[in-house]
N, C-alpha and C positions, 0 to 999 in steps of 0.2 A: 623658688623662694617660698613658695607654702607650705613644701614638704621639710622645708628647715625648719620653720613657724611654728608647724604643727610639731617634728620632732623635739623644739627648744621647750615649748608648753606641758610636755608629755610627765615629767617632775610635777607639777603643780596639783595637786588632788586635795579630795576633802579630808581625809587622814593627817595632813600636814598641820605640823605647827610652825611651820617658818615663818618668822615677818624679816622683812626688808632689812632692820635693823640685826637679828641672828644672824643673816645671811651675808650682812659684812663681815661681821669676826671671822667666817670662814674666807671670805676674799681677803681679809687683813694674813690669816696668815698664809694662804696661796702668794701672793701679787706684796706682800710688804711695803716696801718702800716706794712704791710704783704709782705715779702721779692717778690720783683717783680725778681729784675737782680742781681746778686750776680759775682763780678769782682775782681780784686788783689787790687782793689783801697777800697771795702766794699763793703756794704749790701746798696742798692739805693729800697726803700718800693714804694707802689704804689702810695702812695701820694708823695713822692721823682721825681718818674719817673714823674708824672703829672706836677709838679710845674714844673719839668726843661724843658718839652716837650714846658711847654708855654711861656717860659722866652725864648728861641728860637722864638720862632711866634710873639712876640714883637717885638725881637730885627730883623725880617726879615722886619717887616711893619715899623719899624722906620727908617732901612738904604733905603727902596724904594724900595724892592723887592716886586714888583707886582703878581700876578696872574699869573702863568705861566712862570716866572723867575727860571732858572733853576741853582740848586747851585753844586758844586761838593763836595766829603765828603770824604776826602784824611784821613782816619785813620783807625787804627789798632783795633782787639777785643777790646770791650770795653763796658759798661753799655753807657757811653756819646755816643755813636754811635746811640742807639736807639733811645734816646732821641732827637738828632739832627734832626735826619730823620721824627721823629712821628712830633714833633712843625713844623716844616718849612712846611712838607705838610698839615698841618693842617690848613694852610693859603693861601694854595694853591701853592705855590714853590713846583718845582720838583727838586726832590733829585737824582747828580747822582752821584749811588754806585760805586766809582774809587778804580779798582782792586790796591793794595799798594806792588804788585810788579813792576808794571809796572815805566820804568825810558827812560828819552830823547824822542825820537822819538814816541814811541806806549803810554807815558805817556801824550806827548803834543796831537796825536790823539782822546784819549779817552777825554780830559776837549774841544779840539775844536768840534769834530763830538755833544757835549752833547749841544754844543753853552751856555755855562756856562759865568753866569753873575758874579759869583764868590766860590771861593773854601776856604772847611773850610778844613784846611794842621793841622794836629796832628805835636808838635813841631820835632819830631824824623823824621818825612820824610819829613821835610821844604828842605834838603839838594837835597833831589830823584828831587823836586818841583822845585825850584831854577835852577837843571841843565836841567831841560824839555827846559828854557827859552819861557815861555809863554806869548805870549806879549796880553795886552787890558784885562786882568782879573784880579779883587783884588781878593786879597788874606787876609783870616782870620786865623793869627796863636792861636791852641790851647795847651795852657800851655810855660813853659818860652822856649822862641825862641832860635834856633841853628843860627841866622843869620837874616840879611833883619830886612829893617823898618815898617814890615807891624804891623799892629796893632792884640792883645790879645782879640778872640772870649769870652776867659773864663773869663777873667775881666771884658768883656761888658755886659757881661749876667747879672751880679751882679745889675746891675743898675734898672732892669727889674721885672715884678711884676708876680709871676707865678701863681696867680689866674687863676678861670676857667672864669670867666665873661670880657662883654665888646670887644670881639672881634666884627668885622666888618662883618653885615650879607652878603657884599658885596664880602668879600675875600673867602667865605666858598664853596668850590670845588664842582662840583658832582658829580656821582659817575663815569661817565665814565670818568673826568678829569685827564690828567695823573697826581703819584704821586711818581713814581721812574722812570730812566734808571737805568738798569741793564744790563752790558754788559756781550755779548757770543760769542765765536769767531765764532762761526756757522760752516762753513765746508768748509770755505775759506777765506782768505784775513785777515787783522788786525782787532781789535775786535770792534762788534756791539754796539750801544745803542739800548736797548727793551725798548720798551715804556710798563710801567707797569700803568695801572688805579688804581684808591682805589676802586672800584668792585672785581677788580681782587685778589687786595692785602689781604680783607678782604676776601676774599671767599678762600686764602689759607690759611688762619688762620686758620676759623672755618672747614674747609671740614678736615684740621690735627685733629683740635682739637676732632672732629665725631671719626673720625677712631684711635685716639692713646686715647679715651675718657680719657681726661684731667681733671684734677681738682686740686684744692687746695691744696692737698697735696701733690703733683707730684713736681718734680724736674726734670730739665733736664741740661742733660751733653752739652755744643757745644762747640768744638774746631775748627769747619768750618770756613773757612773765611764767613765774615759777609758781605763783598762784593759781596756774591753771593744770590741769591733766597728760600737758602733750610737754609745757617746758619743765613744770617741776618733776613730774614722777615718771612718764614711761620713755620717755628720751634720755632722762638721765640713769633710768636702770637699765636701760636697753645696754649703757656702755660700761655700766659696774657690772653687771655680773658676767659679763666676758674678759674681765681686767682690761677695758680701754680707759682712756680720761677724756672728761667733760671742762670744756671752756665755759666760763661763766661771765654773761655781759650784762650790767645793769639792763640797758635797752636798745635798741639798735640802733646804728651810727651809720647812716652812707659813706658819708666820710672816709670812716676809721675803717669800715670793713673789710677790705681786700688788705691793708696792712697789717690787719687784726690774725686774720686768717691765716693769711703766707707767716708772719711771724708765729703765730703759736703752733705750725702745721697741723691745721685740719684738715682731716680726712672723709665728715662729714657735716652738713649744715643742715639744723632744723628751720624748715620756715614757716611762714605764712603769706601768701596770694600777696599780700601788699606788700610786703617787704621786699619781693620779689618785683614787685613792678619798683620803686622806688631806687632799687639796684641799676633797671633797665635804666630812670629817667636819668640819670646822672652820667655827668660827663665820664670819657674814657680817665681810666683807671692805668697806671703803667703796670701793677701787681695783679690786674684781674684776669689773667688768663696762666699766670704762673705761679698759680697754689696748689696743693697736694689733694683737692676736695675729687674723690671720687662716687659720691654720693650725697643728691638734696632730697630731704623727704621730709614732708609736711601736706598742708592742707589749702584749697582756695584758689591754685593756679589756673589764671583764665587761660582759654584756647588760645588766644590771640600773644599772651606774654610769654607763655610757654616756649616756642621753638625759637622764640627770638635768643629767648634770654638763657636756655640750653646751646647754642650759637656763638654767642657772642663772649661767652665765658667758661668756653670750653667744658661746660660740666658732663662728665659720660653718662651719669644717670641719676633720672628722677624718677621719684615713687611717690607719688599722690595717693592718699589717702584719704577716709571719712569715717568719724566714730564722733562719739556723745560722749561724755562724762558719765552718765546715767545709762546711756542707750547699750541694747543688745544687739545692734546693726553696726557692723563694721566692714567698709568697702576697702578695697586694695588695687592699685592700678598698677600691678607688678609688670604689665607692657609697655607702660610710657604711651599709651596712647594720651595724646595732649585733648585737654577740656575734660577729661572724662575724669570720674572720681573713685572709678573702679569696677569690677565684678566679682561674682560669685562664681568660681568656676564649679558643672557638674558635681565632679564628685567629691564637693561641701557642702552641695546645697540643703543636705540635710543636717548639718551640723550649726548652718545659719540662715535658716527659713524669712528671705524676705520680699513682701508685696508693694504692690505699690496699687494704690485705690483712689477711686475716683472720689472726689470734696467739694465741697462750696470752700473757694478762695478767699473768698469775704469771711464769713461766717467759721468756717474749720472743723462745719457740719460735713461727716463721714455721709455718701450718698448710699441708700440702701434699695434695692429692686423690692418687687410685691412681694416676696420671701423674707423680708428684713435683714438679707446679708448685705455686705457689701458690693461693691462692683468692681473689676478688677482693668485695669490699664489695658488698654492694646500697646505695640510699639511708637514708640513717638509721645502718647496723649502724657499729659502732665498728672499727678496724682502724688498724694503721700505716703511716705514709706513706712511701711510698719513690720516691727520683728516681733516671731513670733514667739510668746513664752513657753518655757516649758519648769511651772514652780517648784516640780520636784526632782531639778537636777542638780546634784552639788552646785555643777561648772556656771561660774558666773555670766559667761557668755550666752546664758538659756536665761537666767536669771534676772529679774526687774530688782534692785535693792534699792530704788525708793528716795525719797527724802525725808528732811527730820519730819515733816509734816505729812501723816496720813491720808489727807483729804487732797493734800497735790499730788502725791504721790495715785490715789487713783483717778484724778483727771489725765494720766497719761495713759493709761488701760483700754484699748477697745474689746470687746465680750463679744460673741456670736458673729465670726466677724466675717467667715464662710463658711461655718458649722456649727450647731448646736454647742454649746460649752467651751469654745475655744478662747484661748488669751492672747491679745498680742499687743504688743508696745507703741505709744504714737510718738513718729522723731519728731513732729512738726514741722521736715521739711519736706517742701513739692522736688518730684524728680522725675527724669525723663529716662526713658530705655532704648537705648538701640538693637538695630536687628541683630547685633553681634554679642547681646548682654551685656555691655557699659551702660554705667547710669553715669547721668551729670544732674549737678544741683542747679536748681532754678529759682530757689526764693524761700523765704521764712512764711509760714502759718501765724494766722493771728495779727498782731500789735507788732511785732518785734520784727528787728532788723538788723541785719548784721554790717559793723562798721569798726576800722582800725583794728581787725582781729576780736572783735568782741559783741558778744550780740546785747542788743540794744532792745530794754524793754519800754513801748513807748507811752504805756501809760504811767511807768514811774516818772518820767522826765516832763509828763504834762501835769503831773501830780506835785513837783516842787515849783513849775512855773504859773500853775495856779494860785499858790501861796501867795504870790509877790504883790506886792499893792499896784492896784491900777488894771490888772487885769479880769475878768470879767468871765473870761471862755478860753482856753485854752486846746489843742489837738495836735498829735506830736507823729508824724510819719517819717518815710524813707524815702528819698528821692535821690534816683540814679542820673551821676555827673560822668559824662564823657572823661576815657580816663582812667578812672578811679575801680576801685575793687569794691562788691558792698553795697548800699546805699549811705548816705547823708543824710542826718538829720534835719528834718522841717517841722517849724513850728506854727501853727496860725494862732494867732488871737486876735481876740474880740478886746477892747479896753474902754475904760472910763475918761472923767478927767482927771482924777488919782495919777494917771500913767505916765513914768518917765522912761523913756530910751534908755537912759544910763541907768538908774537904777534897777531895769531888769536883766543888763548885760552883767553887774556886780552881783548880781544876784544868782543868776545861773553857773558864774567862775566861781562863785566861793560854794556853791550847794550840789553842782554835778560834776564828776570827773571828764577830764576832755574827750575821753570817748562820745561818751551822752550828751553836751552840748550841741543844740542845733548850729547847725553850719548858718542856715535859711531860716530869717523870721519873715511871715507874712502878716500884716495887719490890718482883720477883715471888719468889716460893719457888725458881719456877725455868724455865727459856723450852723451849716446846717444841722440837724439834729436825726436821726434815725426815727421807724414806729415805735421804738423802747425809748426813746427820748436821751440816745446816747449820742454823744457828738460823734459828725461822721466826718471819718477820712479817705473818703475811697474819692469821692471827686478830685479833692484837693490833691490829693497824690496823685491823680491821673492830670493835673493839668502842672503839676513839676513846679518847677522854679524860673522857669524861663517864660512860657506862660504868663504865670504868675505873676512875673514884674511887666508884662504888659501892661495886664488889668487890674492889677491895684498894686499896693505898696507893699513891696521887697526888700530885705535889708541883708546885707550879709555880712557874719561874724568874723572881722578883720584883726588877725591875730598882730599885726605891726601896728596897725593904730589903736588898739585894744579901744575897740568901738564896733556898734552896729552902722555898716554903712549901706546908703543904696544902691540896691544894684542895676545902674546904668548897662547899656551896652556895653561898654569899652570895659566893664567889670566883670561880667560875663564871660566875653573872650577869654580873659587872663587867667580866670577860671578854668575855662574848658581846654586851653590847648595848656595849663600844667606852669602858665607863669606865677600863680601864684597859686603855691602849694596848700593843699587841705588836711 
């Protein structure tokens, strides 16, 4: 599997000019009519995908979008999502992927930090859009508008010629030109732009397409948001540039899945660790063990759900893996060993140099010996992983490319780190080594925590429930439910006589998307505070939720009664053995 990886990436250099979007017209005319993206809307062939990729790259050099203009891409699953994305940077416009739960405040962040010249708004989240109140950016509604005068992207396209000729050799990007953000909350504060190049973009294509060796008759399942790295762009290139097709699912269905799958014959499914347990907790299935999936490869799968759920739905192979958006550490579990998230075998390790160093877990203070380098893990000891840079390699896989903001961009850098002058990248998360060189991931650095597939920053979600009237003190942790993938959000506060129940439950539904919602409110007399006078979370996460509702007052966010209720014993239970889902 690596030496396919490596052979598939071997095309990829600094001399290139291809973006994603050239590199269709040439699958369009290989592969023709041959089902590229398959959506609840139809079957979009590869000549379909091409023509509409370029009817985009017109319609960006006809409104004046230059080189470097950056558009935001407010929509939902969708075959038109790829399309938007390949044309626009195909002209050089960078595309930014805007998470579509996001609403008001962390909605208006993500289109100003991207410095977006304009946003193409799918017509169903004109409304999310609208209440951000965004001021100095047009707006391109697609499909018939819920509201506002802005003008119809899908109408304009019509006008436009989707040929592959006549582009401007002047607009055509190179390869280290960015050609997405991609935002990640990272392991603190409101969420990033990653600055993604078409190097980068392409080299995740092909290095999937190496290791899941893809081809034409391949199918793949995604129900991921396409907002992110793994469902929009390198899962779905992994399978276009081998001429396979990609099924496109708003979001994932228990349900629907196994009928989803055997009827559209997939051959592969992208997942994530929860999705994956969620599959497990559901009754049998009469379809799930007679579909054509000969490969699941994704991210998150615990020890424990792994062999069950490889068992019990016949699947012959998984591939676990772990990579960043940003990061230059990418692990591979091309043995199925279960719980582990991968290694670096020998003879790469110089191709992807990576350590793991001893930290303060509280703090995300790197620990350094009398020498001021760092200190390096034994087997077993927990530490974080850091890869090393090397800034003057083309290959993005050496390369840090940052976010739109310079100053976050070098809080992720550690310097001297066991030599004089050295560089190397911080993933922010803790990982362990075995004596066989698998690593497994064991936790988020910092504030943040990872939940429903998305990492969760917790000072942004204590930063809107501080707003709210009545509240006083606010502190927003992760607390792990029997169960469940991740942790769960907990919140404590301190309150006034201002404070209503209900109106902070309204409050957090309409101001944070369901990921960020705490599961667990605790309501304390009043939160300890640090020697920097920071509110602290380390006890209160060490004493969970269960605890918790011993010793004072516990509420848990009850999606059927859309209420905070409290949590009793018998609520608890229902909880922890899975009767009532989170």
């Amino acid at each position: 599997m690596w030496l396919r990886a490596l052979e598939a990436i071997s095309g990829v250099n600094q001399q290139s000019t291809a973006t994603f979007g050239a590199i269709l017209n040439d699958l369009a005319v290989t592969y023709g009519g041959r089902p590229a993206l398959i959506d609840s809307a139809g079957t979009m062939s590869y000549r379909d995908l091409s023509a509409r990729a370029n009817r985009y790259a017109r319609w960006a050099q006809a409104e004046g979008l230059a080189p470097g203009a950056v558009v935001g891409l407010l929509m939902p699953n969708c075959a038109e999502y790829v399309a938007a994305w390949a044309g626009l940077s195909q002209v050089g416009c960078v595309v930014a992927l805007i998470n579509t739960n996001l609403t008001h405040h962390s909605l208006a962040h993500a289109i100003t930090i991207a410095d977006c010249r304009a946003v193409i708004v799918e017509s169903s989240l004109y409304g999310a859009f609208a209440a951000a109140d965004i001021k100095g950016v047009a707006c391109w509604i697609f499909g018939a508008s819920a509201g506002g005068d802005w003008p119809r992207i899908d109408q304009a396209l019509a006008h436009y010629n989707g040929s592959q000729s006549n582009f401007k050799d002047s607009t055509r990007p190179a390869c280290n030109d960015r050609a997405l953000l991609i935002y990640t909350s990272g392991t603190t504060g409101l969420p990033k732009a990653v600055n993604v190049s078409h190097a980068r973009m392409l080299q995740w294509a092909y290095w999937f397409a190496g290791l899941m060796e893809t081809g034409p008759d391949d199918r793949l399942y995604n129900c991921l948001p396409m907002y992110h790295s793994t469902g929009g762009v390198s899962s779905i290139g992994a399978l276009l540039v081998r001429g396979g097709s990609v099924v496109i699912r708003p979001r994932f269905s228990s349900q629907r899945f196994w009928d989803d799958v055997v009827d559209t014959g997939c051959t592969i499914f992208q997942y994530i660790g929860e999705v994956c347990r969620y599959l497990l907790s559901a009754p049998p299935h009469p379809l799930e063990t007679r579909h054509r999936l000969r490969l699941c490869c994704g991210n998150g799968l615990r020890e424990e759900v792994w062999q069950a759920f490889k068992e019990r739905f016949k699947i012959p192979k998984i591939l676990e893996f772990y990579a960043a958006t940003e990061g230059v550490i990418s692990l591979y579990n091309c043995e199925g060993k279960p719980g582990a998230i991968g290694r670096i075998p020998g003879f790469l390790a110089h191709r992807f140099p990576l350590a793991l160093v001893k930290c303060d877990h509280e703090t995300a203070e790197l620990t350094r010996n009398d020498a001021s380098f760092c200190v390096p893990c034994n087997t077993g000891e927990i530490g974080e992983a850091l890869g090393q840079l090397n800034p003057e390699s083309w290959s993005p896989a050496r390369r840090f490319e940052g976010y739109t903001n310079p100053e976050t961009s070098e809080r992720k850098l550690a310097r001297d780190v066991f030599r004089p002058g050295d560089l190397w990248y911080r993933t922010g998360d803790l990982m362990r080594r075995d004596a066989d060189g698998f690593f497994y991931f064991v936790d988020r650095l910092g504030d943040a925590f990872r939940w429903k597939g998305e990492n969760v920053a917790a000072s942004e979600v204590a930063s809107v429930i501080a707003v709210c009237p009545g509240i006083v003190d606010a502190v927003v942790y992760g607390v792990q439910v029997q169960g469940c993938e991740g942790r769960a959000g907990m919140a404590a506060i301190a309150v006034d006589g201002d404070f209503s129940l209900s109106a902070l439950w309204r409050h957090i539904h309409e101001k944070l998307p369901p990921y960020a919602r705490p599961v667990f409110v605790r309501v304390c007399g009043e939160i300890d505070v640090t020697g920097t006078f920071k509110l602290s979370a380390g006890r209160l996460a060490k004493e969970g939720y269960r605890l918790a509702s011993e010793s004072g007052r516990v509420l848990f966010d009850h999606r059927v009664q859309q209420a905070y209720v409290a949590c009793n014993a018998e609520l608890l239970t229902q909880i922890e053995d899975g009767t009532i889902q989170l």
